[in-house]
C-alpha positions, 0 to 999 in steps of 0.5 A, a space after each residue: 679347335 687348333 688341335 695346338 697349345 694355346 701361349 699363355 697370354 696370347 696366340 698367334 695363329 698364321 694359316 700358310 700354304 707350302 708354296 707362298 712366299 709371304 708365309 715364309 716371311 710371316 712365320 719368321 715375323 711370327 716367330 720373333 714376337 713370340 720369342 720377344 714376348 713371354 707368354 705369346 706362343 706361334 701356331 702356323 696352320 697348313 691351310 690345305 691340310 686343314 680346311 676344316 679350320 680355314 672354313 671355320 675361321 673365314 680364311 680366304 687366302 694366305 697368309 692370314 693371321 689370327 691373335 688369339 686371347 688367352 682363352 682363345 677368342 680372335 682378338 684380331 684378324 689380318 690378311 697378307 704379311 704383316 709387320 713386326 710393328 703391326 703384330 705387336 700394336 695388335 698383340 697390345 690391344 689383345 692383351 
């Protein structure tokens, strides 16, 4: 679906446009938990490219993040730019 490689124990799925500040910060956040915990791989989504997958998956403004599980069902969903405490309290609960 992604069109991108699932991590092996967890995903994290960030969909982003080219001019919102808070993606930026998302994606660093992102990227530092998936370089922090093995097997957690970091997919960031052009929401204007790909409107196929934000209407698949309700997104309905950026950023929007997704944990994926390692088969790739959303474990959660969040809106808005998260902490890097929030995206590891809810990659706890999908692993």
């Amino acid at each position: 679906m992604l069109g991108a490689e699932l991590g092996e124990r967890a995903t994290l799925v960030q969909f982003s446009t080219a001019f919102c500040q808070p993606c930026r910060a998302t994606r660093r956040v992102l990227a530092d938990v998936a370089a922090l915990v093995p097997g957690v791989g970091h997919v960031e989504i052009d929401a204007e490219a790909r409107l196929d997958l934000v209407r698949a998956a309700g997104v309905a403004r950026t950023p929007t993040v997704l944990i994926l599980d390692r088969e790739g069902r959303v474990a959660l969903r969040a809106a808005g730019a998260p902490r890097k405490a929030d995206v590891l309290a809810g990659l706890a609960r999908a692993l």
